[in-house]
C-alpha positions, 0 to 999 in steps of 0.5 A, a space after each residue: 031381554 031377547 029385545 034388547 039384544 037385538 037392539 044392541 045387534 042392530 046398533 053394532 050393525 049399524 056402525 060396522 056398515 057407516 064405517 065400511 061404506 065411508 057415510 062420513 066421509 073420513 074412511 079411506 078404501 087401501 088397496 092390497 099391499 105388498 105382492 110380487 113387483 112387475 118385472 113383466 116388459 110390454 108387450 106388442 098387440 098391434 103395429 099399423 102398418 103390420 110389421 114385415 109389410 110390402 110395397 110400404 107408403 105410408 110416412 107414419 107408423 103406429 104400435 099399440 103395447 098391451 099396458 102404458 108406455 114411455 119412451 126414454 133415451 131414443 136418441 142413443 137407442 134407435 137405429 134406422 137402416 138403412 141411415 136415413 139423412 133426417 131421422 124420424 120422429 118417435 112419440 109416446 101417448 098412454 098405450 102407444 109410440 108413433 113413430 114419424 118418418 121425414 125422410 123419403 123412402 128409397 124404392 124396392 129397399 128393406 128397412 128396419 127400426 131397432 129401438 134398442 132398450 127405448 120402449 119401457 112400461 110406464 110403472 116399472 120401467 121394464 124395458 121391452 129389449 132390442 124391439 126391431 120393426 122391418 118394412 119394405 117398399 118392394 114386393 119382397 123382403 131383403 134376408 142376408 145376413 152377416 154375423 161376427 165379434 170385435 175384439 180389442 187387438 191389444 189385449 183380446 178383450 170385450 168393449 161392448 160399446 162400440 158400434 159396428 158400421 156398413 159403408 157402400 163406397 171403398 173410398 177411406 174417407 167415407 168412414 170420417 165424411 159420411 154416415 153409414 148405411 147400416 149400423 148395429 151394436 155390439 152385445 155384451 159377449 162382443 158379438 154383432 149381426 145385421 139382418 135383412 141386408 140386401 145382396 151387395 158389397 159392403 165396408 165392414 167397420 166398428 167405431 167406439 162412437 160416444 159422439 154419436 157422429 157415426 164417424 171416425 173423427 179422432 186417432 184417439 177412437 178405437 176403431 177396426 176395419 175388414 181386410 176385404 170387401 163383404 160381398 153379401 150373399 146365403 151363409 157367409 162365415 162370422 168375421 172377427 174386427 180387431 178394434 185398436 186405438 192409433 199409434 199417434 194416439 198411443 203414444 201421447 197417453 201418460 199416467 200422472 200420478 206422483 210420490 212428491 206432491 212439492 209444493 202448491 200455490 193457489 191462483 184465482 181460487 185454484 190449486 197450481 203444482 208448482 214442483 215437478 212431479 214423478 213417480 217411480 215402479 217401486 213397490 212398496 220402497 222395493 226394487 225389483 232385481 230383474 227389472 230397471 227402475 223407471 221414474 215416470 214423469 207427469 208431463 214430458 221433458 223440455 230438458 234433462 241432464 242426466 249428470 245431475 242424478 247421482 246413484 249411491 249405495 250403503 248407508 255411507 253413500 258410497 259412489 256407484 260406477 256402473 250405472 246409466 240414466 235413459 230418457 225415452 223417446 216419450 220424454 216422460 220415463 227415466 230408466 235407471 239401467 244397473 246390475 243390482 245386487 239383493 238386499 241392498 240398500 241404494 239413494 238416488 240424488 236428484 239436484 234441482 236443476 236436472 230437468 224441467 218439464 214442458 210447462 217450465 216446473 222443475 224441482 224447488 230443492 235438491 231431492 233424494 230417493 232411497 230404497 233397497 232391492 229384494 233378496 233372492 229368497 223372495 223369488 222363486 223358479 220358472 218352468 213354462 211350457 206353451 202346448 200348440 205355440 205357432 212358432 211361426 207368427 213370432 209369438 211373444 208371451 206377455 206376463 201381466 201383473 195387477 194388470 199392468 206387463 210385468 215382462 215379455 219373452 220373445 218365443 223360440 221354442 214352446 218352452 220358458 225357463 226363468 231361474 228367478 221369477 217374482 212371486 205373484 199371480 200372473 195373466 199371460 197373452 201371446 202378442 203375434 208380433 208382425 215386425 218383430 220389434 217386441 212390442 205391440 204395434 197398432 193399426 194404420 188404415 188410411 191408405 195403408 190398411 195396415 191390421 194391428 197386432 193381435 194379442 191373444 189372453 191366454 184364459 189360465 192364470 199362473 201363481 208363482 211362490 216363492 222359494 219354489 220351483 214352479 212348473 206349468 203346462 198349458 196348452 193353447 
């Protein structure tokens, strides 16, 4: 009996041991599953030469990561000051990047090599974030810095995209024939800051940059400039650019959705609009009884004739005398001035040859637009007063609606009274307005080095009810 159990012991033995050793061939050893996932960067063991080194000669430089790296997007990534004419080349192989330098290194100057979010462990992805690398080919090392943020003139905003630039020469045209000297980036609270630079006089720019040019090639860029000179030296205050888009630039923008989507013709496999299109600031077929009503056009006007839009009232369409038809100077916006009356009802007939546009579309047939204006019940009261306005800046307050101005006031006090005001929730900015033409007016720097306007966000929202005497205070 006792034999037999042994004998028994010994088979499972055996069969447990073929089993977990793969005697056959066929058992597969798996790893452990599951566990936290790598969200560990590399990191640096080694640069050669060193990083901070002096009097530098070498033409290639060598850094060894702690696990496998890869190296993606270098091109959008790396930034080399000074802005060397051939950019170096960058390598990667298991633990290590090589970068390579083909341009000659100038004598007794402070580089540095940002790689942005480019290095990256090879399994997770982990990027080692904004890694920089500096080196001198003197005896010492460059340490002045220079700080600051970029706003957007027009509305205060962040757009962290641009980049910021130092040019040496005061000529203009520098910012649109030559690269840079220095570059860095913005971060995502729109702030930037150069380090190591040497203690010299410098042009202080920010570009939106998506060609990757680092010049200013187009009106349609956003774009700042430093009122003055940047002479560099120990503990210089941040400066704030204020990045606007040209007013030839500005003006030319015009939105083309439509309420009519007319007729449609196909020509070789693709859809052709053929009716002239327009869409009006009606709300939800209302109009609004401070505000005109506007018809925006999909393209600008080649002719209008204001005689062939006839304004009616009532279900009967009765004639109305007091009205009047402008087209703006963009020829895209027809304003319809008039004096409404609440909860009425209104058509505008448009005849078919009232206008065309500049591609030669006009409307197929006779069109008619009806609508009613709100009642006075809909809207409430409006007490507003501005704590630490300065007066003397001419300020405008901006009342913004689902992001798009709603209305402005021009400021001769601290406080705003409004016996009607529409319902909703509002953001307000302060436009400082320079030439007291009630509108925002951007940037001219060439030869002229005029800054834009700035606009201000006014960081608390306002709602305004219905019905309702709404009072406010806000101090700035």
């Amino acid at each position: 009996m006792k034999i037999k159990n042994v004998i028994g012991t010994m088979l499972i033995l055996s069969v447990i041991i073929i089993s977990t050793s793969g005697g056959t061939g066929c058992a597969n050893i798996i790893p452990p599953q599951g566990g936290a996932r790598d969200s560990i960067p590399p990191q640096l063991e080694k640069a050669e030469p060193k990083d901070s080194a002096l009097n530098f000669k070498d033409n290639k430089i060598t850094f060894t990561f702690d696990e496998y790296v890869e190296v993606q997007n270098i091109g959008e990534n790396l930034i080399f000051s000074p802005n060397p004419s051939i950019n170096p080349d960058v390598n990667f192989k298991l633990r290590t990047v090589t970068v390579k330098l083909k341009d000659t290194l100038e004598s007794n100057t402070t580089y540095t090599i940002n790689f942005g979010n480019a290095i990256k462990d090879f399994t997770e992805g982990n990027p080692f974030k904004n890694f920089t690398y500096t080196f001198s080919t003197g005896s010492y090392l460059d340490s002045l810095e220079l700080s600051g943020n970029v706003l957007l003139a027009e509305n205060g905003k962040i757009d962290s995209t641009l980049i910021v630039m130092l040019h040496t020469s005061p000529d203009d045209s520098v910012v649109v024939n030559e690269k840079p000297r220095y570059i860095t980036k913005l971060d995502s609270k729109g702030n930037f800051k150069f380090k190591n630079l040497p203690p010299k006089t410098f042009y202080l720019y920010a570009l939106k940059d998506e060609s990757n040019t680092r010049r200013y090639l187009t009106d349609k860029q956003l774009f700042a400039f430093a009122e003055e000179p940047i002479v560099m030296k120990n503990d210089l205050s941040p400066i704030t650019l204020y990045a606007y888009v040209a007013k030839a630039a500005v003006a030319t923008q015009t939105t083309t959705p439509a309420i009519n989507p007319g007729l449609r013709i196909r020509n070789q496999g693709a859809v052709v609009e053929k009716r002239l299109k327009y869409q009006t600031n009606l709300i939800s077929g209302q109009q609004d009884l401070l505000n005109d009503l506007y018809i925006t056009l999909d393209q600008p006007l080649r002719s209008f004739d204001s005689s062939g839009l006839k304004f009616f009232t009532d279900s009967s369409f009765k004639a109305v005398s007091d009205y009047k038809f402008v087209l703006d100077s963009t020829r895209t916006r027809i304003d319809l001035i008039h004096e409404w009356k609440e909860n009425t009802l209104y058509h505008i007939i448009f005849d078919k040859d009232f206008a065309e546009d500049s591609t030669g579309k006009k409307l197929l047939k006779t069109d008619t637009l009806s609508f009613t204006t709100k009642k006075l019940s809909e809207y409430g009261s409006l007490k507003l007063k501005l704590r630490n306005l300065d007066l003397d800046k001419n300020p405008v307050l901006l009342f913004f609606l689902n992001d798009k101005l709603y209305k402005s006031y021009p400021m001769k006090s601290i406080d705003l009274t409004q016996d009607l005001f529409l319902p909703g929730e509002f953001e307000l900015r302060i436009l400082y307005d320079n030439n007291k033409n009630g509108v925002w007016d951007p940037g001219d720097f060439f030869e002229k080095h005029l800054q834009p306007e700035i606009v201000t966000p006014i960081e608390r929202k306002i709602i305004v009810k219905p019905a309702w005497q709404n009072e406010f205070e806000i101090a700035l």
